[in-house]
N, C-alpha and C positions, 0 to 999 in steps of 0.2 A: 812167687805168686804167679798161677796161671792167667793168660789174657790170651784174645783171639779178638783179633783187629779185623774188621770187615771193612773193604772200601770197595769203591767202583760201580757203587750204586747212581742214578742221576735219574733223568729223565728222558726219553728218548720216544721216537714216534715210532707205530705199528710198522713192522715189517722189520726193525733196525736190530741191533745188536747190541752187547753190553758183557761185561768181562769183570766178576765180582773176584777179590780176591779173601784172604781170610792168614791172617801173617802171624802167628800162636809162636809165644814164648813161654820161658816156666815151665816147659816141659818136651819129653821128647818127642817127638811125631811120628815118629817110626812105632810106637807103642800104641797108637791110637789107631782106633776106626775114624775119617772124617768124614761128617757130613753138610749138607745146605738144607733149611726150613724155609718155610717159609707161611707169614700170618699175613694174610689178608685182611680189609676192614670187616669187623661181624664176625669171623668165620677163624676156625680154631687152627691152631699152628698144624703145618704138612711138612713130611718129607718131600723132598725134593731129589733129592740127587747124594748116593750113599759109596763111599771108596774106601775099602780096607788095605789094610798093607799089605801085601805089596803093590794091590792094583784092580783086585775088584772090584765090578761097579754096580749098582743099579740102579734106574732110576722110577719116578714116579709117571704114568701110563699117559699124563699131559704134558710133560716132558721131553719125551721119548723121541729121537730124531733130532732135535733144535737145543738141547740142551747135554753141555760135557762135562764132567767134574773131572781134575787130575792133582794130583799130590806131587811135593818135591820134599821130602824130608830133610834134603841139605840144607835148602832156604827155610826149611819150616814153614811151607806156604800152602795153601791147597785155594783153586783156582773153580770159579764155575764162570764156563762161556755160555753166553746164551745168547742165541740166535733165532730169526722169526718171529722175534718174540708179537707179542698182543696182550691189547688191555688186559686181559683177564692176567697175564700175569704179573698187572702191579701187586706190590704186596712190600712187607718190609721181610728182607733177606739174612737169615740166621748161619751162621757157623756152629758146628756143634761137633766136639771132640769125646767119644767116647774109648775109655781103656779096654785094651783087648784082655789083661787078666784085672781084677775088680770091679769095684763101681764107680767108679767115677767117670766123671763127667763134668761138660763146662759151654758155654755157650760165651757167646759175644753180643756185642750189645745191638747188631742189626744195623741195616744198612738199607736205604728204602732206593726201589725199583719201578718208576712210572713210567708207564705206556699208554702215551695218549693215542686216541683212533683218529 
């Protein structure tokens, strides 16, 4: 059974930093695309921040600069640092494994990210 564990969410004040991880079992990592979502209150789920195997990245244009995604397939881990951060990006923080050949795919059950100002 697939699972994708998201921790490292909390609360933290404008300007500070935060280090979400995302720890998937049940399958191999090395096979997948991973990525970070992320929903807001009201407002519909966004990428975030996308890393293919072996290491390509991109991210989304509010992101960009303040925010890193990196993968470890040996741990089975994939990591987003986020730095600078600001209220606007509270939100609850999604892991999301997509397969490089099929459909599939799998999410985790989110991890919430507050930024007080």
């Amino acid at each position: 059974q697939v699972q994708l564990l998201e921790s490292g969410g909390g609360l933290v004040p404008a300007g500070g930093s935060l280090r979400l991880s995302c720890a998937a079992s049940g399958l191999r990592l090395s096979m997948y695309d991973m990525a970070w979502y992320r929903q807001a209150p009201g407002k519909e789920r966004e990428l975030v921040a996308r890393i293919s195997n072996p290491g390509a990245t991109n991210y989304a244009d509010a992101v960009k600069g303040r925010f890193t995604i990196s993968r470890d397939n040996a741990k089975a881990t994939v990591a987003l640092q986020m730095n600078s951060l600001s209220p606007d990006d509270t939100a609850v923080y999604y892991c999301r494994a997509t397969a490089r050949m099929g459909r599939s795919n799998y999410w985790g059950q989110g991890t919430q990210v507050t930024v007080s100002s």
